[in-house]
VOKESE-45468 format. One record per residue: residue number from 1; residue in three letters; x, y, z of N, C-alpha, C in turn. Coordinates in pm, 1 decimal. Layout:
<atoms>
<vexro = NUM lomi = ala n.px = X n.py = Y n.pz = Z ca.px = X ca.py = Y ca.pz = Z c.px = X c.py = Y c.pz = Z> .
...
</atoms>
This chain:
<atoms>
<vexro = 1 lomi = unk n.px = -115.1 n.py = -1225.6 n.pz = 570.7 ca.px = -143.2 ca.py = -1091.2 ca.pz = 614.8 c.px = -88.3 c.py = -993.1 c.pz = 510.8> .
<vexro = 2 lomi = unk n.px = -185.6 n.py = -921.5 n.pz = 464.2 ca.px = -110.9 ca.py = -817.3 ca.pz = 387.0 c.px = -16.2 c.py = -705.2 c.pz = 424.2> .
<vexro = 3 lomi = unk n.px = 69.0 n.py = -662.9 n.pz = 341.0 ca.px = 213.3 ca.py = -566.2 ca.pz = 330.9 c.px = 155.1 c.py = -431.7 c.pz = 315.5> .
<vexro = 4 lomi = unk n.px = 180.4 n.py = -377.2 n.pz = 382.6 ca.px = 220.5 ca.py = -214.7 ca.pz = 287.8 c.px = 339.2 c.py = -147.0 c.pz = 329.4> .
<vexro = 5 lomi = unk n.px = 344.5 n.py = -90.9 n.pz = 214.6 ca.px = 479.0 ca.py = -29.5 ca.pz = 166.4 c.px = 425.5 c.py = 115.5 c.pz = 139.4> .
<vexro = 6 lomi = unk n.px = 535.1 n.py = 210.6 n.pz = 165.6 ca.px = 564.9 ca.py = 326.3 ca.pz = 132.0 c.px = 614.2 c.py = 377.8 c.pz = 12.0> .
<vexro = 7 lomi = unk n.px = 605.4 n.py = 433.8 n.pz = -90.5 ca.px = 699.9 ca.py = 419.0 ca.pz = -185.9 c.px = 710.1 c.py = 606.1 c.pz = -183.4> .
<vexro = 8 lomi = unk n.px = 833.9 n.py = 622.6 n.pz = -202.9 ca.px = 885.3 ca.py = 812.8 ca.pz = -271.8 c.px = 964.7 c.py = 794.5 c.pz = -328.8> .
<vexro = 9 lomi = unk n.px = 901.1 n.py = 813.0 n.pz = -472.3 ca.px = 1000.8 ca.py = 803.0 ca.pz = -604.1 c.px = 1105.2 c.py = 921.8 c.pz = -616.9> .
<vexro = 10 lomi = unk n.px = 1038.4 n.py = 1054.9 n.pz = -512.7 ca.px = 1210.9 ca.py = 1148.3 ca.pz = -529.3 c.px = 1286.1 c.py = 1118.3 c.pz = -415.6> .
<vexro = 11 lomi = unk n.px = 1245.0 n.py = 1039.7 n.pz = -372.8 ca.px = 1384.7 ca.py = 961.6 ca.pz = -314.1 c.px = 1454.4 c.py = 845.9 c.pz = -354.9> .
<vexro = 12 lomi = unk n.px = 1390.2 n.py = 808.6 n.pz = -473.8 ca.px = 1447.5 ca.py = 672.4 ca.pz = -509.4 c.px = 1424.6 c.py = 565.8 c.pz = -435.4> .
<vexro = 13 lomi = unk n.px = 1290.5 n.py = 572.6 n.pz = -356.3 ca.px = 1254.7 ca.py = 462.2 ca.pz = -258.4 c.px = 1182.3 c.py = 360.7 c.pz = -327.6> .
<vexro = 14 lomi = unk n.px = 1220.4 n.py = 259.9 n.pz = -311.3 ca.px = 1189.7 ca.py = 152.0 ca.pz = -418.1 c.px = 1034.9 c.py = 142.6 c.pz = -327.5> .
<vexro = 15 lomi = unk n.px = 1023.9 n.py = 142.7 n.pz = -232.5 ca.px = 914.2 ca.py = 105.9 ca.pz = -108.3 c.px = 981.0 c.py = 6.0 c.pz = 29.9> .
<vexro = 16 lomi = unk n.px = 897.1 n.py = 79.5 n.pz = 81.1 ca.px = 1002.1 ca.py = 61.8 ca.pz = 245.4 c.px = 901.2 c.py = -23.6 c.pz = 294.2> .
<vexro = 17 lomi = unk n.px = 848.7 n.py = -175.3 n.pz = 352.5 ca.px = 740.9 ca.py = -231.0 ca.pz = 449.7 c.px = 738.2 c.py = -100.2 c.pz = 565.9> .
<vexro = 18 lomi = unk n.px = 610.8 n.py = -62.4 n.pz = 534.0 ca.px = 558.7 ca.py = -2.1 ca.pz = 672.8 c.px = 423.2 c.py = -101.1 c.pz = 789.0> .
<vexro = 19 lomi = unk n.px = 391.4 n.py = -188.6 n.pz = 732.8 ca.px = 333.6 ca.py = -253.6 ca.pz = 841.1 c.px = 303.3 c.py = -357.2 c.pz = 753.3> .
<vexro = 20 lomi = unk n.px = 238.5 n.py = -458.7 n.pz = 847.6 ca.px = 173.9 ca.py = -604.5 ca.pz = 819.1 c.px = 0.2 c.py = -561.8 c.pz = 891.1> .
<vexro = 21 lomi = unk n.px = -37.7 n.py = -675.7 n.pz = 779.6 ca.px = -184.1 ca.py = -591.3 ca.pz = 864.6 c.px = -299.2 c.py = -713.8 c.pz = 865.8> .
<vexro = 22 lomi = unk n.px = -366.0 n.py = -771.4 n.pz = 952.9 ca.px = -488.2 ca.py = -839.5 ca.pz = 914.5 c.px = -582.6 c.py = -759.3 c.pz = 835.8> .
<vexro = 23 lomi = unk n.px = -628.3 n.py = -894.5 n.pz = 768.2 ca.px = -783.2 ca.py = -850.2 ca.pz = 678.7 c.px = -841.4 c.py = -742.4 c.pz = 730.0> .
<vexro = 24 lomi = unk n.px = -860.9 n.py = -735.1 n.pz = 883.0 ca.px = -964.2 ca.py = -618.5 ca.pz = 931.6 c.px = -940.6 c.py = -530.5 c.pz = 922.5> .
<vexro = 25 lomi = unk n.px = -777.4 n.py = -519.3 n.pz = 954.6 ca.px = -676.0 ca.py = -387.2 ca.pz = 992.4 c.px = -706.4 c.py = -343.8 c.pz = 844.6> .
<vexro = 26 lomi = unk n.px = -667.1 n.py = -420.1 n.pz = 707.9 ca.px = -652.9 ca.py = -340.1 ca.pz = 570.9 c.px = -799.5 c.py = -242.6 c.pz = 574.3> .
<vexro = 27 lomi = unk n.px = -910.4 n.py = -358.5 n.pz = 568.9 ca.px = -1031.6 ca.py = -286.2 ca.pz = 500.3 c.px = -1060.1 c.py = -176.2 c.pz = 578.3> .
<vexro = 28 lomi = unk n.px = -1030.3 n.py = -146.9 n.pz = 739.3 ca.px = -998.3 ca.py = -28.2 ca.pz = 794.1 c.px = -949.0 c.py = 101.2 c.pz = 725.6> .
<vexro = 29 lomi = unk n.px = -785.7 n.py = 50.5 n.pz = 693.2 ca.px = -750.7 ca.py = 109.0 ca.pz = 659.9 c.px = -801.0 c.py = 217.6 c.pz = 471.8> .
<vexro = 30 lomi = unk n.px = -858.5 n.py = 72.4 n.pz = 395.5 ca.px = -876.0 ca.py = 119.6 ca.pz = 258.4 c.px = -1028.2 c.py = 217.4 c.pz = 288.0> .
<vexro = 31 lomi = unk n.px = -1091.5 n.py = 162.4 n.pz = 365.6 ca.px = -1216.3 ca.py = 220.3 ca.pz = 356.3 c.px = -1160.0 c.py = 425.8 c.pz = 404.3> .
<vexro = 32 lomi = unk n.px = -1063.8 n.py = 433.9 n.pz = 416.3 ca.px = -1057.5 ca.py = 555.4 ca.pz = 425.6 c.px = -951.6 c.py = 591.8 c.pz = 325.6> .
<vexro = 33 lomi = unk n.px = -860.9 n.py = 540.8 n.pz = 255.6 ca.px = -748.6 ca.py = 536.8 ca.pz = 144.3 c.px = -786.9 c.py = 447.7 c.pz = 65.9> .
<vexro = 34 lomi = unk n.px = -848.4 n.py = 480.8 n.pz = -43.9 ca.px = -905.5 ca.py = 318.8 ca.pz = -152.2 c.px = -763.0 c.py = 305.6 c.pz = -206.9> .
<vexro = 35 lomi = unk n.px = -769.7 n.py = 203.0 n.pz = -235.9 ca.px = -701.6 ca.py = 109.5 ca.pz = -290.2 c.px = -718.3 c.py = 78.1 c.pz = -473.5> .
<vexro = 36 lomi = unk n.px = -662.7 n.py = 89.5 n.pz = -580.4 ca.px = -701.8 ca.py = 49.6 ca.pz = -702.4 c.px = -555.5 c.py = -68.1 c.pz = -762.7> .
<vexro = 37 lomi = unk n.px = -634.6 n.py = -160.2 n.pz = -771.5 ca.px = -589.1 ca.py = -353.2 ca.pz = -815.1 c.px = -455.9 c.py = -250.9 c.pz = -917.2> .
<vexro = 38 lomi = unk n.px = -351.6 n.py = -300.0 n.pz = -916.7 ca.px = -263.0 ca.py = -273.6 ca.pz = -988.5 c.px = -194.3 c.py = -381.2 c.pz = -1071.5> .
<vexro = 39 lomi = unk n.px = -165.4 n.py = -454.3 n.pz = -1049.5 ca.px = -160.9 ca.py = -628.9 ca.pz = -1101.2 c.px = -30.9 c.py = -705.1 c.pz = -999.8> .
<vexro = 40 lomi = unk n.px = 3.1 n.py = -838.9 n.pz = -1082.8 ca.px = 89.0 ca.py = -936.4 ca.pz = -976.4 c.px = 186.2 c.py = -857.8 c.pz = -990.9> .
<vexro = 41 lomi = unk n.px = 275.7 n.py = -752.3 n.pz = -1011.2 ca.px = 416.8 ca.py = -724.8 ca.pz = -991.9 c.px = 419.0 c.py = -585.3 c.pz = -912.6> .
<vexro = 42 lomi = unk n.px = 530.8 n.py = -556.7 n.pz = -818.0 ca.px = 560.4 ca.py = -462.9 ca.pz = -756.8 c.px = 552.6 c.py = -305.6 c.pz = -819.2> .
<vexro = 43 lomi = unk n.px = 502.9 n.py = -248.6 n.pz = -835.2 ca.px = 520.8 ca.py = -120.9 ca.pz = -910.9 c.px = 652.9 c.py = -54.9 c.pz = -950.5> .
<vexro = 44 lomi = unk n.px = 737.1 n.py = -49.7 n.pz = -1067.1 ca.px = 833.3 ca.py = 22.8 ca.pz = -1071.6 c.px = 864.4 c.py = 138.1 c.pz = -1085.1> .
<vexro = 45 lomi = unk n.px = 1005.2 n.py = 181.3 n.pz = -1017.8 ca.px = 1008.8 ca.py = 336.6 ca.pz = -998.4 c.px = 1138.9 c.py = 408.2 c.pz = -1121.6> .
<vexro = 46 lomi = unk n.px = 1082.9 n.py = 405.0 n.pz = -1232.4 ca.px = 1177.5 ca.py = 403.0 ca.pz = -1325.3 c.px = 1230.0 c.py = 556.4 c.pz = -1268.6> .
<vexro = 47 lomi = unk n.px = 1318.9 n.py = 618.3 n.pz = -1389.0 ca.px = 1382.9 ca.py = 759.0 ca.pz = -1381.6 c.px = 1256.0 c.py = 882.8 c.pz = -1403.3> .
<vexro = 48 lomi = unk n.px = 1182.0 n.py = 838.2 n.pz = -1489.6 ca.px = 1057.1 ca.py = 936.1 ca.pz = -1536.8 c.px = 1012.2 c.py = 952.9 c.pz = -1467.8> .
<vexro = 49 lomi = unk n.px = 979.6 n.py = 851.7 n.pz = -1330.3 ca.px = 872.7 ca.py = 870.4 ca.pz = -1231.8 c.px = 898.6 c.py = 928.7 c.pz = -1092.3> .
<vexro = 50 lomi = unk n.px = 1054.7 n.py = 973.9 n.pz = -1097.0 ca.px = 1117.2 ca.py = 1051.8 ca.pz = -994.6 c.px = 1065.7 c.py = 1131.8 c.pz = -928.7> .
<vexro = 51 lomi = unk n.px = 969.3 n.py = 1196.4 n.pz = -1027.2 ca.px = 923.5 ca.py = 1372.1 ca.pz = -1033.8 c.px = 784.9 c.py = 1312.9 c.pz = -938.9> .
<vexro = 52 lomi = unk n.px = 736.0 n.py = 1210.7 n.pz = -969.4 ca.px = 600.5 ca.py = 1143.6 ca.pz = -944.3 c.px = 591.0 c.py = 1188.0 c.pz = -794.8> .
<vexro = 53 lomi = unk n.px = 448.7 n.py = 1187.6 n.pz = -725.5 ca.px = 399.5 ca.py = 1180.7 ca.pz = -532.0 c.px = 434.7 c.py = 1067.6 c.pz = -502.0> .
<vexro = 54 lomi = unk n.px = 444.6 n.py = 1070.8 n.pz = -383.4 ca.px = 440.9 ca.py = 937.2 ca.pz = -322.8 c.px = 298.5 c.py = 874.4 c.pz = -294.7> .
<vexro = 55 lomi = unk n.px = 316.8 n.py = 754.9 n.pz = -278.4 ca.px = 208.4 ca.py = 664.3 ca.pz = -252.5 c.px = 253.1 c.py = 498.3 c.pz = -252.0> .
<vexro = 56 lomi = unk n.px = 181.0 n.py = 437.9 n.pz = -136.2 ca.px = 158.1 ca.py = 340.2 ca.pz = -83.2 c.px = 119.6 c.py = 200.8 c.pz = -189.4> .
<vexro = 57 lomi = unk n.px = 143.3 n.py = 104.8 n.pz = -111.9 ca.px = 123.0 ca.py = -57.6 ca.pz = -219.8 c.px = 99.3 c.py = -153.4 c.pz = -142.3> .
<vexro = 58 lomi = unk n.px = -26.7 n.py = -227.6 n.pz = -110.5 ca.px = -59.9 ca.py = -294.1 ca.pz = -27.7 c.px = -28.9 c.py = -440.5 c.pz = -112.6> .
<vexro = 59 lomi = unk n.px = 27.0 n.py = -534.3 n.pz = -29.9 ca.px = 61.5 ca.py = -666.6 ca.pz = -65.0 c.px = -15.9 c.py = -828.8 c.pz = -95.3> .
<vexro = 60 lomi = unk n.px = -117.2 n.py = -846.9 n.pz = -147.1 ca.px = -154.0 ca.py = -963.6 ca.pz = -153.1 c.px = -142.5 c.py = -1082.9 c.pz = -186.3> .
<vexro = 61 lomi = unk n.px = -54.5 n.py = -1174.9 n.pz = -76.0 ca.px = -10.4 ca.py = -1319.7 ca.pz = -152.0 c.px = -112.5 c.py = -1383.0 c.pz = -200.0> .
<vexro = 62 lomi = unk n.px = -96.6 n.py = -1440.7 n.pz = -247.2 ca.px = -240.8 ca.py = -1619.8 ca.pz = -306.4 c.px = -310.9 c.py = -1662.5 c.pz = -206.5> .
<vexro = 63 lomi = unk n.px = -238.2 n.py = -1685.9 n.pz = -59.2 ca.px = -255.7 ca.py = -1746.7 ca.pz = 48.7 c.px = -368.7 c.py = -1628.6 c.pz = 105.8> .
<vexro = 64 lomi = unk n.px = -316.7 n.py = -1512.4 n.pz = 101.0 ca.px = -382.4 ca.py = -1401.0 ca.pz = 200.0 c.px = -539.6 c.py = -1360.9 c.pz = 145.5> .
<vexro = 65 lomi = unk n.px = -587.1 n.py = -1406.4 n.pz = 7.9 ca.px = -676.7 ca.py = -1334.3 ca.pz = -64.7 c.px = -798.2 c.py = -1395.2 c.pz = 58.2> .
<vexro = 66 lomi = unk n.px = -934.4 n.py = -1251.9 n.pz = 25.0 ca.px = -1051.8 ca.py = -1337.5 ca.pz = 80.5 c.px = -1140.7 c.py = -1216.8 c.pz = 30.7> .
<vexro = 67 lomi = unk n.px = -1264.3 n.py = -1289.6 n.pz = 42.7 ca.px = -1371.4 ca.py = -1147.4 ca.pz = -10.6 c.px = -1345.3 c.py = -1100.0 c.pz = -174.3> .
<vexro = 68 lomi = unk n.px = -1313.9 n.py = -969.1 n.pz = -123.3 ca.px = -1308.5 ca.py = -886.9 ca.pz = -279.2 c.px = -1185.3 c.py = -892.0 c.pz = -285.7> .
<vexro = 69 lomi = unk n.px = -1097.7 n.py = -919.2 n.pz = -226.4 ca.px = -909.2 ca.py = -926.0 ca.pz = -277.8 c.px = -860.5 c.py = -1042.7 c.pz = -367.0> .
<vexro = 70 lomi = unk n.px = -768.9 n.py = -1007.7 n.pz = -449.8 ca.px = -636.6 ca.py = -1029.1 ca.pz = -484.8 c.px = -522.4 c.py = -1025.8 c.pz = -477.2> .
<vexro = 71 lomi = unk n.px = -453.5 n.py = -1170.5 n.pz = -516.2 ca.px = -348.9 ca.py = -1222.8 ca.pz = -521.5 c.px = -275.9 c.py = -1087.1 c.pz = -606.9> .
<vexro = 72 lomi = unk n.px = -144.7 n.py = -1015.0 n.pz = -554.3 ca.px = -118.2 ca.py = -922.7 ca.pz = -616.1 c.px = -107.7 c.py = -763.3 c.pz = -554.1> .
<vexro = 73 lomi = unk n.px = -59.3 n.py = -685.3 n.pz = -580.2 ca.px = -38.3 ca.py = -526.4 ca.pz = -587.1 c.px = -169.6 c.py = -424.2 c.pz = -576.9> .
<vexro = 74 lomi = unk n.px = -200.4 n.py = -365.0 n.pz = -505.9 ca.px = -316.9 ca.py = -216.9 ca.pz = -480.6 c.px = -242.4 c.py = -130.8 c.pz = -482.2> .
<vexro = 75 lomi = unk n.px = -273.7 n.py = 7.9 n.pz = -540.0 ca.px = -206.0 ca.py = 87.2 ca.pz = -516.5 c.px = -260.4 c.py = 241.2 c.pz = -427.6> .
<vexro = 76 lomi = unk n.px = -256.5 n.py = 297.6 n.pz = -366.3 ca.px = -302.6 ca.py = 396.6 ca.pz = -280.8 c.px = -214.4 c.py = 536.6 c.pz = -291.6> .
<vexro = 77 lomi = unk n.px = -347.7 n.py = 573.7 n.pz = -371.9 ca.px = -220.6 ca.py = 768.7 ca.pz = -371.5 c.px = -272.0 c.py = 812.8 c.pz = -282.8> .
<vexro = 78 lomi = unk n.px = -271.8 n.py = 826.4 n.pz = -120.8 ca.px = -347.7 ca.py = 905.3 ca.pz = -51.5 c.px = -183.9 c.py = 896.8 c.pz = 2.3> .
<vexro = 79 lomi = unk n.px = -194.8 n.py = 1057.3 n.pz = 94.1 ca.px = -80.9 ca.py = 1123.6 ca.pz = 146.5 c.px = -23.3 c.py = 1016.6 c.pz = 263.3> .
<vexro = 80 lomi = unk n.px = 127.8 n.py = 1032.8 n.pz = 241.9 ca.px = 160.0 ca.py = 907.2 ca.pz = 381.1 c.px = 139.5 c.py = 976.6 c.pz = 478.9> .
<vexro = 81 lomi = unk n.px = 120.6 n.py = 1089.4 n.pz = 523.2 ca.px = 131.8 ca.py = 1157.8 ca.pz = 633.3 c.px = -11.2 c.py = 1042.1 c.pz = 715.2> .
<vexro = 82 lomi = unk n.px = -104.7 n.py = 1088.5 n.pz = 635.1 ca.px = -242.1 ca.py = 1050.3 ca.pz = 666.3 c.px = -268.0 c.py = 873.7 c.pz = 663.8> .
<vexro = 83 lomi = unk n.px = -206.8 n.py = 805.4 n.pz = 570.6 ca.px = -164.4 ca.py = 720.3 ca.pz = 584.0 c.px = -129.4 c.py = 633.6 c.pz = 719.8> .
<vexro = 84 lomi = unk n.px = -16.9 n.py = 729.3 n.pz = 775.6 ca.px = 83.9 ca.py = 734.8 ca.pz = 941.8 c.px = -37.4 c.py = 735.1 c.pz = 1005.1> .
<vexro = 85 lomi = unk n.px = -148.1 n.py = 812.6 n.pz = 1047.3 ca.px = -200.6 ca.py = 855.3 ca.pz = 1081.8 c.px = -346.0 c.py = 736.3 c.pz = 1102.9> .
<vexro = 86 lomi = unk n.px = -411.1 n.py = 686.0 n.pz = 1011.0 ca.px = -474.0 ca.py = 568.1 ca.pz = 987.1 c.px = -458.6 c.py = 453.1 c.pz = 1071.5> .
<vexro = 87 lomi = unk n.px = -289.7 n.py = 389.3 n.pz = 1072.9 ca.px = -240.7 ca.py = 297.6 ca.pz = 1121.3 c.px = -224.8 c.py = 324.8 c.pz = 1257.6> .
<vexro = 88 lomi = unk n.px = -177.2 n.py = 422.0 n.pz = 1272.5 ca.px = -204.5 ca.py = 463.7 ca.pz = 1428.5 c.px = -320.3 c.py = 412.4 c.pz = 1521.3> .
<vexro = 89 lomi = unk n.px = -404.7 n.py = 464.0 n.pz = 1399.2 ca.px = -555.1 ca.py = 465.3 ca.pz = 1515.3 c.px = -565.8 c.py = 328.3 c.pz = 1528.8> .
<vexro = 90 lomi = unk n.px = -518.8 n.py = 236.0 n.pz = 1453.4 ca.px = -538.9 ca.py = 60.7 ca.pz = 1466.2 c.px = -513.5 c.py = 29.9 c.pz = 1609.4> .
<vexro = 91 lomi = unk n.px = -455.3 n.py = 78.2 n.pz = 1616.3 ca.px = -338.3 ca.py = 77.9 ca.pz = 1769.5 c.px = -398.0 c.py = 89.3 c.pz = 1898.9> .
<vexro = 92 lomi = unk n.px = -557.6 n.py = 204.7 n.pz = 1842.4 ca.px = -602.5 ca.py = 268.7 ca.pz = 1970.0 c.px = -722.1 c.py = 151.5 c.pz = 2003.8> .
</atoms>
């Protein structure tokens, strides 16, 4: 099941798990926040990138891939507010 994470680089948030999600739940979710393949490693939040927005990192193990995914890191600049907001509606 894929990860996502929160990340706010002016907080020095390395990325926080904000949910676990089935296949259905993600493409839900991306089809309204795309997603762009970032590669196999976690995104780092050096000092330069302090100043940077926040944005999201969806998780793909080896095990989890299917369809159009990869083993590996997505990255999502869409606002977490809206983000919050997305995952919610999974719910409903």
């Amino acid at each position: 099941m894929p990860n996502l994470y929160f990340c706010q680089p002016h907080a020095k948030n390395q990325g926080m798990l904000r949910a676990v999600l089935s296949l259905t739940e993600c493409e839900r979710v991306v089809s309204k926040h795309p997603a762009t393949f970032f590669g196999e490693s976690f995104p780092s939040l050096s000092d330069d990138q302090a100043t940077g927005g926040d944005f999201a990192v969806l998780k793909f193990a080896a095990e989890e891939t299917g369809g159009d995914w990869r083993a590996g890191f997505y990255r999502l600049d869409s606002d977490l507010g809206q983000l919050n907001e997305a995952l919610r509606d999974l719910q409903r």
